[in-house]
C-alpha positions as a printed Julia matrix, in Angstrom:
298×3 Matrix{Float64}:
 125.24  -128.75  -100.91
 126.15  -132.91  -101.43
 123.25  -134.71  -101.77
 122.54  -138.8   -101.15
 122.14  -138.95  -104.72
 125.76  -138.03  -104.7
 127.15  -140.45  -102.57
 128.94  -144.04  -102.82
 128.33  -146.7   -100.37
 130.79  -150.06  -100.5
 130.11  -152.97   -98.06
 132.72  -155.52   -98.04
 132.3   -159.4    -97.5
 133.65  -162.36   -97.08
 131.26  -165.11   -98.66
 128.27  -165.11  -101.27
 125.72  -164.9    -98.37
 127.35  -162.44   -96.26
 126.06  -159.44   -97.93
 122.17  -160.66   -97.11
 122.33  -161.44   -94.23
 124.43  -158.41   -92.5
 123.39  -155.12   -93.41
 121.12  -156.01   -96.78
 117.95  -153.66   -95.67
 120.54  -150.69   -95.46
 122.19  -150.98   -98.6
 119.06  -151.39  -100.59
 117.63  -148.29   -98.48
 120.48  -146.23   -99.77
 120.06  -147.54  -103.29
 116.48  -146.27  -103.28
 117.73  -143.23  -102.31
 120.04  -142.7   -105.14
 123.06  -143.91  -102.88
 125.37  -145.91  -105.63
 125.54  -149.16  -103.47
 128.7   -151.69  -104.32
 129.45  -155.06  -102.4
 132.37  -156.82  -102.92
 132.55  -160.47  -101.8
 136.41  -161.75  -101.06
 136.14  -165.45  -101.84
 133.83  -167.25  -103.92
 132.82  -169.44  -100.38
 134.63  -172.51  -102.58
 134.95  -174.24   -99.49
 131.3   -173.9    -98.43
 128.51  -176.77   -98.23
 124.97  -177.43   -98.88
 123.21  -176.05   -95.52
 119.53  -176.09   -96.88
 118.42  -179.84   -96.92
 116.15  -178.82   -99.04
 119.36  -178.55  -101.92
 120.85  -181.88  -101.3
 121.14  -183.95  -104.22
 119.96  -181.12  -106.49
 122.54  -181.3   -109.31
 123.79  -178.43  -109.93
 124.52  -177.57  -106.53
 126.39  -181.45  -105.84
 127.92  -180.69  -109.43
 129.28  -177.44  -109.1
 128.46  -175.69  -106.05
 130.52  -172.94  -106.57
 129.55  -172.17  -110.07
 126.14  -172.35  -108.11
 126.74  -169.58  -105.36
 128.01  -167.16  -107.9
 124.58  -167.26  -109.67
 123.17  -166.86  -106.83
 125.14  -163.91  -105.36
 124.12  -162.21  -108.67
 120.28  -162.71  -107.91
 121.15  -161.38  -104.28
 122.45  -158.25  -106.02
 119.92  -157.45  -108.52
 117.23  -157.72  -105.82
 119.03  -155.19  -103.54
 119.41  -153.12  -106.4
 123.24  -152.95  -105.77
 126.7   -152.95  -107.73
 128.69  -156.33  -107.12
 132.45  -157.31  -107.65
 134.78  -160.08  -106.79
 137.91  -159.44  -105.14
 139.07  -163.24  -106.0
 140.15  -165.08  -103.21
 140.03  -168.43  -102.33
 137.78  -169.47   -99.16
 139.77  -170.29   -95.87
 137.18  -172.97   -94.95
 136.14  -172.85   -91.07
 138.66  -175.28   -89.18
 137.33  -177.75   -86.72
 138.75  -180.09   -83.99
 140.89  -179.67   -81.16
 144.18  -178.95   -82.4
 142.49  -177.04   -84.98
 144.39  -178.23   -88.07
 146.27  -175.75   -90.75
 144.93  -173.53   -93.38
 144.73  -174.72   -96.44
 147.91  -173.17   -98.6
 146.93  -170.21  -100.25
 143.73  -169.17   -98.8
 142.25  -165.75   -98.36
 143.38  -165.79   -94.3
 146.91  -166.65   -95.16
 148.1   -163.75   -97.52
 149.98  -161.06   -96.26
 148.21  -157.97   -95.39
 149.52  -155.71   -98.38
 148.87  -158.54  -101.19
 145.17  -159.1   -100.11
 144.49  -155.15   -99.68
 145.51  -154.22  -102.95
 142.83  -155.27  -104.85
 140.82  -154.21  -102.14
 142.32  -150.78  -102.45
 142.67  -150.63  -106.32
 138.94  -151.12  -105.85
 138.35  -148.04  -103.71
 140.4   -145.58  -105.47
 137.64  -146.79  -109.04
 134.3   -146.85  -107.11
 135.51  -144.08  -104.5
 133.17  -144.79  -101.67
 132.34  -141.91   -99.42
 131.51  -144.87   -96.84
 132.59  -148.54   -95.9
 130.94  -150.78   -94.03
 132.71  -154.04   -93.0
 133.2   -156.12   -89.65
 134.84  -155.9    -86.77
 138.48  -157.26   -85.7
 136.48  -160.53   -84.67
 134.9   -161.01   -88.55
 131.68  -160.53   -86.37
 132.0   -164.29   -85.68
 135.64  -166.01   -85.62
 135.65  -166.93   -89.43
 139.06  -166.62   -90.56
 137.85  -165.1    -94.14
 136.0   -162.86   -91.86
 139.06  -161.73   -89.88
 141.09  -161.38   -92.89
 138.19  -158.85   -94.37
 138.31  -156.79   -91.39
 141.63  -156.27   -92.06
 141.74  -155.74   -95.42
 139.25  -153.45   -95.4
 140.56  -151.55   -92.71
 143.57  -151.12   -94.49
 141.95  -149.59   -97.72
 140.38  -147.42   -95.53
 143.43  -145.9    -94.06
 145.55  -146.41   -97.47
 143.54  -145.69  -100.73
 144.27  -142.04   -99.84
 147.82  -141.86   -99.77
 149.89  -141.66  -102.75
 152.64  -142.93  -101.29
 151.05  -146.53  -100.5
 150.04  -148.83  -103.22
 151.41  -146.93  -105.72
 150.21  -148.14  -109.64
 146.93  -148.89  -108.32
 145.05  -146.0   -109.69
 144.5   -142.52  -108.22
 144.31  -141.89  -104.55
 140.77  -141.79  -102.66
 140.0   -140.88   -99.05
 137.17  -142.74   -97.79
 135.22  -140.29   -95.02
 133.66  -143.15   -92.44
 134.02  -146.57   -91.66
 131.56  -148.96   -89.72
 131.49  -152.52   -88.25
 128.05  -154.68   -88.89
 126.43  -155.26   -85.63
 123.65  -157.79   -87.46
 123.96  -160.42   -84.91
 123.81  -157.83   -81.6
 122.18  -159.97   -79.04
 119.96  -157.06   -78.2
 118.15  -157.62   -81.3
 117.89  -161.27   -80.75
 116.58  -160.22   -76.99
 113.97  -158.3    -78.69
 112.83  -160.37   -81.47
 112.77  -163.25   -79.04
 110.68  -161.15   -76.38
 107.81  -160.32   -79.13
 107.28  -163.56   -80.35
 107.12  -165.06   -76.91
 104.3   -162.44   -76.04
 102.5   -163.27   -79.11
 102.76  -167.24   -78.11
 104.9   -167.57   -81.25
 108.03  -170.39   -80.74
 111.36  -167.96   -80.61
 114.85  -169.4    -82.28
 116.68  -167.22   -80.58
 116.3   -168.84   -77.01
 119.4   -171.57   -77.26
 121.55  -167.94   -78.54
 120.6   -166.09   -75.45
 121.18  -168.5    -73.03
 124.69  -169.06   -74.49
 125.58  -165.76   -74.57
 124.43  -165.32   -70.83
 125.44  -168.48   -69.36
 128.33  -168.12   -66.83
 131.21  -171.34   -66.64
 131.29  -173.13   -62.63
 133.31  -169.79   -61.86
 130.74  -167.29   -62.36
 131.79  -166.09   -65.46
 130.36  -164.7    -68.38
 131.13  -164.76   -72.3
 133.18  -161.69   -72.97
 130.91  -158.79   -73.39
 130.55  -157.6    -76.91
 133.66  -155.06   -77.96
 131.71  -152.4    -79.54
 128.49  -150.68   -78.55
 126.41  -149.31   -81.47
 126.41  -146.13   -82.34
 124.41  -146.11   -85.59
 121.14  -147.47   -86.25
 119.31  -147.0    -89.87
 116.12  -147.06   -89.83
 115.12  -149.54   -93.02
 111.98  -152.04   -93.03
 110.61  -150.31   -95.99
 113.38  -152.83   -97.34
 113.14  -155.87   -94.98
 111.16  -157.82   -98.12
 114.48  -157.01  -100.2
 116.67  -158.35   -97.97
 114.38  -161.5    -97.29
 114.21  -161.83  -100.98
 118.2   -161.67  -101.67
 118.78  -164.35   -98.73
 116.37  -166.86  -100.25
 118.58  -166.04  -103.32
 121.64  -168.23  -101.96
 119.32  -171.4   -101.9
 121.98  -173.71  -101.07
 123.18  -171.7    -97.95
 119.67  -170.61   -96.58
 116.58  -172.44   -95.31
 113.61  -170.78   -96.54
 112.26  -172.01   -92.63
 115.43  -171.28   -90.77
 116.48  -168.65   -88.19
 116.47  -165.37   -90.72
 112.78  -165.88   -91.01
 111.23  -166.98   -88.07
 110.28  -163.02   -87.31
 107.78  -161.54   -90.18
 109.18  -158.29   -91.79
 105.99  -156.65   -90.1
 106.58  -157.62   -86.75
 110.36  -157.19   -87.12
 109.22  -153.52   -88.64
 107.05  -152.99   -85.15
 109.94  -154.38   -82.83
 113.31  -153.61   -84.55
 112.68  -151.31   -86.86
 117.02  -150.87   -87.43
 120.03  -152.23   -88.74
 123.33  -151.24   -86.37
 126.48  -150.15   -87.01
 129.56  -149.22   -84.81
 131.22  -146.03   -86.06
 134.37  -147.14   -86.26
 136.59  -144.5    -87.62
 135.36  -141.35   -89.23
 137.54  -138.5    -91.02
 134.18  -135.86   -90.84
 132.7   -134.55   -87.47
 130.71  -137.32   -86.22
 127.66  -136.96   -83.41
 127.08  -140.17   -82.01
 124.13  -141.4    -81.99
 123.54  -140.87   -85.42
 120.97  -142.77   -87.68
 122.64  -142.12   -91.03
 125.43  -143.9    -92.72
 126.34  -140.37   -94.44
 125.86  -137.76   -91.77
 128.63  -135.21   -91.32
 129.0   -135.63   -95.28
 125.47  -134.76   -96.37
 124.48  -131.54   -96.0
């Protein structure tokens, strides 16, 4: 009979940051567990700014801001309690204006497919992850670098198990299930924003919802979300772990921002979950399910 204490979990990112805020409360669950819990980040967010005020003009961060985010990432990890790797890309940057003007030459989003998978893939068949969790074919938000990770990582998924594809990059490994991050679901934010409204608290999440419900002079609405979710783990035993790794990346996260506008308790009353979308699975799957491993544990 497998056990948890058996099993590999691998979450792949784009950004220093990424892993905190999108699925951080699961991994660190697992890890408790015995789960051997890896993220890999794909760029080193080199083309990321100061967004906590509260960092401007520090030095280190306005010397080397990079050199910064990597310590950081590295306090993210140890308070998860998780395995970290870089895959060693260069951020894409998030392009703004109307055209939006080119990539920057060779970025992350602008490799081909095979030549930003294989590391990706070589790094599968080493850790051999029973599960991957990663984000959607919209990066969860239109990032580029988040696009690109889909993609890689949907490509290890289907590849590091074939000897015939990547060959030279160690031996082959079949990963069993694969999941998209639904962190930013706006039923959550719905929720959250409900319970601090009935406690008289002021909710964040009011400008979110009205965006994502407003309709254009026609009547229409913002697409609906592509995926439903099919998974939801229950964690806040490890909402303080995940709090504790985002106030890691100092220069990217107000300590009084958005993340932590809802306590861990109340979150732990309201929205007790984090949610996944089942994406592909190569073990019978029963959906719903509340367990990143079920169908493998047993």
């Amino acid at each position: 009979m497998t056990s948890l204490s058996e099993m590999r979990l691998l979450a792949v990112h784009a950004h220093p940051d990424d892993e905190s805020s999108k699925g951080a409360a699961t991994m660190a669950h697992y890890a408790r567990q015995g789960v051997e819990v890896m993220v890999v980040t794909c760029t080193g967010g080199e083309r990321g700014s100061i967004l906590n005020a509260e960092m401007e003009g520090h030095p280190h961060a306005e010397r080397d801001l990079t050199g910064l985010r990597r310590h950081e990432m590295a306090q993210a990890a140890a308070a998860l309690d998780v395995h970290h790797r870089w895959l060693g890309f260069m951020d894409s940057g998030l392009p703004e204006g109307d055209p939006l003007p080119p990539l920057p030459w060779g970025c992350f989003a602008l490799q081909p497919l095979e030549r930003a998978a294989a590391p990706l893939v070589r790094l599968v068949r080493r850790f051999r992850p029973h599960v991957i969790l990663t984000y959607d074919e919209n990066g969860g938000y239109p990032h580029p670098d988040h696009i690109q990770t889909h993609n890689i990582s949907v490509e290890a998924f289907r590849a590091a198990g074939d000897p015939e594809r990547y060959p030279g990059l160690g031996e082959p490994w079949t990963p069993q299930k694969l999941y998209y991050d639904r962190a930013f679901n706006v039923e959550r934010f719905v929720a959250l924003h409900e319970a601090l409204e009935e406690r008289g608290l002021q909710s964040p999440y009011a400008a979110r919802i009205a965006m994502l419900q407003e309709t254009d002079p026609e009547g229409h609405r913002p697409p609906a979300p592509r995926h439903e979710t099919t998974t939801k783990v229950r964690c806040p035993d490890t909402f303080a772990l995940r709090d504790e790794a985002l106030r890691s990346h100092r220069t990217q996260v107000a300590p009084d921002g958005m993340f932590f506008a809802v306590s861990a308790e109340l979150q732990s009353q309201v929205w007790p979950w984090e949610d996944y979308v089942l994406a592909e699975s190569r073990v019978p799957a029963d959906v719903p399910e509340h367990d990143l491993f079920a169908g493998i544990v047993g």
